[in-house]
Steps between C-alpha positions, in 0.01 A plus 500: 500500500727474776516627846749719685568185693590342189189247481269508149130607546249597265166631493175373658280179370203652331347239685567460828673861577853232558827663425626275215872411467565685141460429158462125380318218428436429864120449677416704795575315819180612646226444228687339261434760190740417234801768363403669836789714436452611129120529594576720750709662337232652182268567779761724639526698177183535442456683873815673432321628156174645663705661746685687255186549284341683831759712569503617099134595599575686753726692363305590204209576677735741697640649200126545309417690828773735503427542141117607545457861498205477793492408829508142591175370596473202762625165280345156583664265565496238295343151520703164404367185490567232762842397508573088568496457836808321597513118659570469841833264507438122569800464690663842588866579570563508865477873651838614604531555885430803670217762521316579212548851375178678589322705253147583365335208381408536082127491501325232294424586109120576452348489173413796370125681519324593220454376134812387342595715208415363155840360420455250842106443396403167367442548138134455389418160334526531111163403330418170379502483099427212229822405406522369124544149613178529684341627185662208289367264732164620543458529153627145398253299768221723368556375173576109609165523641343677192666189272375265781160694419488462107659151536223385702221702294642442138712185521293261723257394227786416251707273763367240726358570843729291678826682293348823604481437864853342509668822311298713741582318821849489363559886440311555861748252670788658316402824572461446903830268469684811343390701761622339777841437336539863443418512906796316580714690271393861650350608198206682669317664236506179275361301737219718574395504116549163455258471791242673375483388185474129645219602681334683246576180251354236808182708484464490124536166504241387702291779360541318173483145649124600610392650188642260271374206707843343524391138693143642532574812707239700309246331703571620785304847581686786422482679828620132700789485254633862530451423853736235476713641251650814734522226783726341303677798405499591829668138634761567247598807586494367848725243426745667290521805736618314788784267189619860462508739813616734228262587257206728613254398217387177616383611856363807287303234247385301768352763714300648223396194327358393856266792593208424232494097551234527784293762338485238212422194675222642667129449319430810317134569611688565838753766395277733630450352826667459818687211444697736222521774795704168706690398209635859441554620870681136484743596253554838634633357847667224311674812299588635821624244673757336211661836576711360737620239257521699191851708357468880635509609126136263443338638809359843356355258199316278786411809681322668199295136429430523901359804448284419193334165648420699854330789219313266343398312849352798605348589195357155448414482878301856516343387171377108613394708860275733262381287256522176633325245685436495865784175491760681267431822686566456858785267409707778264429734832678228726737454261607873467491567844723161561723642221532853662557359861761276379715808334633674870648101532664543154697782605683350803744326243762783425549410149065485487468813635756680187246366316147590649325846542567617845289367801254817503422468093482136559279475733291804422475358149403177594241568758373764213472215251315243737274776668385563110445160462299477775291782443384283153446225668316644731294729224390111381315460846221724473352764523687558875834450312631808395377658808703249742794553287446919542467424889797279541698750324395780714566297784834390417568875400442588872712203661793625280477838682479312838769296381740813382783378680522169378664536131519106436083499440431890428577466133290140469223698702483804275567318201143262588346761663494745238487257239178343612330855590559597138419174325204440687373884429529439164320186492212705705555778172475265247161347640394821583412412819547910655361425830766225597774715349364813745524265797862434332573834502406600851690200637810675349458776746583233829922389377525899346410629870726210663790638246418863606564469821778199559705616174581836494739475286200454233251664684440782255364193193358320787274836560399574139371129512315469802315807348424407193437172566168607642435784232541216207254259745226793491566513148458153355189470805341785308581312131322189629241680614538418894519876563323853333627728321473739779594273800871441317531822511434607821752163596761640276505890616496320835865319387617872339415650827684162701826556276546868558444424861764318516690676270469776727586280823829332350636828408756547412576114463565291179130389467330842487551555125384140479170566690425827344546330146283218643206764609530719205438181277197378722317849494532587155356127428229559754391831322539335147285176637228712661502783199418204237161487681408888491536540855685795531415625828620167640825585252569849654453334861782255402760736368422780784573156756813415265628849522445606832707216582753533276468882632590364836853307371556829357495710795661241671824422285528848411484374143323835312438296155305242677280756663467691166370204360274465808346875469464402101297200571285687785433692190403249277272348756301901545491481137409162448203520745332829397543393125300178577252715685451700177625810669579770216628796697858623467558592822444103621791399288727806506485520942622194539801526282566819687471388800734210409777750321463739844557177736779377252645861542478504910913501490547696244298785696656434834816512342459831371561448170335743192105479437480393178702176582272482833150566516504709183347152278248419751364843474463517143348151461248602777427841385535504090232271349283612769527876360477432144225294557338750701503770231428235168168363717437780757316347847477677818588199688810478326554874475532615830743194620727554236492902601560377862792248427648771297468755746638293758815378285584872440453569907722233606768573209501850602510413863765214492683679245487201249452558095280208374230596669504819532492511121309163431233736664522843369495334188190283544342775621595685207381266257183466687399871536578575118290168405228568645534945453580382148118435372404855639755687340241576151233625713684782622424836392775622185564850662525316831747299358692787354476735783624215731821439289560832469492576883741219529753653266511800695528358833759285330705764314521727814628242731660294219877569742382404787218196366859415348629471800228309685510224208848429545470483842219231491700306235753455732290461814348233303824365331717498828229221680612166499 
């Protein structure tokens, strides 16, 4: 290109943003990019082309719009990726003199917001499959080993010991030789069979060096000389994992052929005893820690064998705590609660802590583990054992809710606390020691009161807790026979009438359903504890206390199901105590309910609504049996109080205009007169009888209009009340 002063120029360096001097072979002068001008040059074209292939889309997209036979909606505009930002110039061309031109300044490019679209979006990893190579591999060092196998189970007694060995040894080295020259030739997958199948040979060879007594191996014990025999293994692949950086199967071989050699050379009476609780919390940490030296594809394998020595520590510890000696006891306990104090240090490494549970599960696991442990060794004490461990617990269950606010030792103090409360109560279960377990139970009251009031956040299970801690306590007092029959009672209609109390006084907080649940449960075990002995007058005294109370939260929380259920069990008490007086009468079971369904129906009445959704119930349980009793078994005494009550229910329905009683009555009254006329009836005179009749007709047939009349009227009098 040339200039209008006649000088050639061509387009910037790609580089360094230097005007070059034109086509050639020449560098740039500035960062010394080669062909600057030819480079420069295709980058040109290329702009040039996405220029032109912008302006096509813009003029489509104007064309498809005019095309559209809608209105045009608002278009977005679209989103491009990134461009290349362009080099700053190394040395730049001196600025021509003069004032710059002023202008607005181009702001800076911002990437985009928002998701790229799914062209721009990295494309999802494809899925790892077997290729056929792998599956040729794998199947030809499975079946080296197999001929190793057959060679050394058929063939050994036909050749010569020393042959044997030599052709074994032989293969083996060949085998491990192969692999590594495979290593240094790339060939990945090779290597790794090759690998394995020199391990797998290495083992079968001194496998059948021990049982063939090559050199008088067999006399060595069999547990000494597997022992030695995955040491070996495990120096090998050792040694050839760090010939060949490479090959992932020898650190692979070496860590598993190293986790059962101290399990082996330990004595095997004491497998089961602490020392076996040290050698496996040993291997775990040593599991952990060669972590850091380990490939990142072998650290989920030493993770998973981590995991498996630290279950079987704390199996094997809780176990020796339990069933061991006092020795192999209280050391397991140190040992686990060494082990769990040691994992919060663990997790400072960053590539550790990948690896480990997070700090709360670790700790609250570990301090879970060595609290159990110490509740067994503790059990082995005495008869004072499982009722220290209970105590601890309890008190470590209250310094965690004093400690709240601390979160490094809250999990470790729940975790023991609750841990020890529960594994000491069951030791007190199991040796059916009640009494203790009472205490136990009563103690649980002091951390659920401390939670109550400094957690609110759990205040409402804090509640239930701290009331049925003491219910259970009464309970198992009255099982061991530290308290009567009727004495738990009384204590546990005491705790119904505590939890509606306060159910009543937290209204309407969290905790109230919690404390009513908590008092219902107490009073209907009171009633059940003290009805077991036949005392039901103490029974009836414990569910009127119950209900009254819960009669109380009723009123108070305006809640009308839990004072229906409060009127019901008033009821239940009535009934309860004149049944267990031997009291036959109706009227002592059929007031009560009355007087319930007309207290239960106070609302209804002062809101107006219809009798026989009001008091109309109450009146015919009160009133009913009562009248047909009176005329099946006729009695004065009962005669002329039914005739009153009925009397007085069709007074006041007349008078306050309501229905249900005003026909409730009439028709008791009814029923009552015609019972008890009814007997007389065959002792009249007949020609009384007929004259009577007769004289009615008459009456009847002369003022049938207006009697008529007067019937209608009294239907609808009658109809039109509410």
């Amino acid at each position: 290109m040339t200039s209008p002063n006649g000088t050639s120029w061509g387009p910037p360096c790609p580089v360094c943003g230097r005007l070059s001097a034109g086509p050639g072979p020449a560098p740039c002068p500035s960062c010394g990019l080669p062909a600057v001008g030819e480079a420069a040059l295709v980058v040109a074209r290329i702009g040039a082309t996405i220029e032109e292939l912008a302006h096509d889309r813009e003029r489509l997209l104007a064309t498809l719009r005019a095309a559209a036979p809608g209105p045009p909606g608002p278009v977005a505009a679209p989103v491009y990726p990134a461009p290349a930002a362009a080099p700053l110039p190394v040395h730049p061309e001196p600025a021509p003199a003069g004032p710059a031109p002023a202008g607005p300044a181009e702001p800076p490019w911002r990437p985009p917001s928002g998701p790229l679209p799914p062209f721009l979006a990295d494309p999802a990893p494809p899925r790892r499959r077997v290729s056929p190579q792998e599956v040729l591999l794998g199947l030809g060092a499975l079946l080296v080993v197999a001929a190793a196998l057959a060679f050394v189970a058929v063939a050994w007694t036909r050749l010569g010991v020393a042959f044997q060995a030599v052709v074994m040894l032989t293969v083996t080295a060949t085998a491990c030789g192969a692999s590594a020259w495979t290593a240094r030739r790339g060939l990945r997958a090779t290597e790794e069979a090759l690998a394995a199948a020199g391990a797998a040979l290495l083992a079968v060879d001194l496998g059948a060096a021990h049982a063939l007594g090559l050199g008088g191996l067999d006399a060595v014990p069999p547990r000494l000389w597997t022992a030695v025999s995955c040491a070996v293994v495990a120096a090998a692949g050792l040694g050839l994992g760090r010939a060949t950086r490479s090959t992932v199967a020898w650190p692979l071989v070496a860590l598993l052929a190293a986790q059962p050699v101290p399990l082996l050379l330990l004595p095997p009476e004491a497998v089961q005893s602490a020392a076996a609780v040290a050698v496996a919390l040993a291997m775990a940490f040593l599991d952990v820690a060669v972590v850091l030296r380990l490939r990142r594809v072998l650290v989920p394998v030493a993770g998973a064998l981590a995991a498996l020595w630290a279950a079987g520590a704390a199996l094997g510890g809780t176990a020796a705590a339990w069933n061991g000696g006092p020795l192999d006891s209280w050391t397991a306990t140190v040992l686990l609660a060494g082990a769990g104090a040691l994992l919060p240090l663990l997790r400072r490494r960053p590539r550790l802590a990948a690896l480990l549970p997070p700090d709360r599960v670790a700790v609250g696991t570990g301090a879970g583990v060595a609290a159990l442990a110490l509740a067994g060794a503790l059990d082995g004490t005495g008869a004072a054992g499982p009722v220290a461990a209970a105590g601890l617990g309890l008190g470590l269950l209250a310094v965690a809710v004093l400690a709240a606010r601390a979160p490094t030792v809250l999990p470790a103090l729940l975790a023991a606390g609750a841990t020890l409360t529960a594994a000491g109560s069951a030791a007190l279960l199991v040796h059916g020691r009640l009494g203790a377990l009472a205490g136990v139970a009563l103690g649980a009251t002091v951390p659920a009161v401390l939670a109550a009031v400094r957690l609110p956040a759990h205040r409402p299970h804090a509640v239930a807790v701290a009331l049925l801690s003491p219910a259970v306590a009464v309970l198992l007092g009255e099982q061991a026979g530290r308290l009567t029959p009727t004495v738990a009672g009384l204590l546990l209609g005491i705790v119904a009438a505590v939890g509606f109390g306060l159910a009543a006084l937290t209204s309407p907080a969290r905790e109230e359903h919690a404390a009513a649940g908590a008092g219902l449960l107490a009073g209907l075990a009171g009633a059940g504890t003290t009805a077991v002995v036949g005392a039901w007058g103490q029974v009836a005294i414990i569910l009127a206390v119950s209900a009254a109370a819960a009669g109380a939260y009723g009123l108070v929380s305006s809640r009308r199901g839990v004072g229906v259920g409060a009127l019901a069990g008033l009821v239940a008490a009535c009934w309860t105590a004149v049944a267990g007086a031997g009291v036959e009468a109706p009227e002592a079971y059929t007031l009560p309910a009355a007087a319930a369904l007309l207290v239960g129906a106070l609302p209804e009445i002062r809101a107006g609504v219809r009798s026989w959704a009001a008091e109309g119930p109450a009146a015919v349980v009160a009133l009913v049996p009562s009248a047909l009793v009176v005329v099946a078994e006729p009695s004065a005494v009962r005669l002329v109080p039914v005739v009153v009550a009925a009397a007085a229910l069709t007074v006041a329905g007349t008078l306050a205009h309501r229905q249900a009683p005003f026909v409730v009555g009439t028709a008791a009254l009814a029923f009552v007169v015609l019972g008890r006329l009814g007997p007389y009836a065959p002792l009249v005179p007949r020609w009384l009888t007929l004259a009577v009749v007769g004289l009615l007709l008459l009456v009847l047939g002369a003022t049938y209009e207006r009697r008529r009349q007067q019937a209608r009227e009294a239907v609808a009098w009658v109809a039109q009340m509410r």
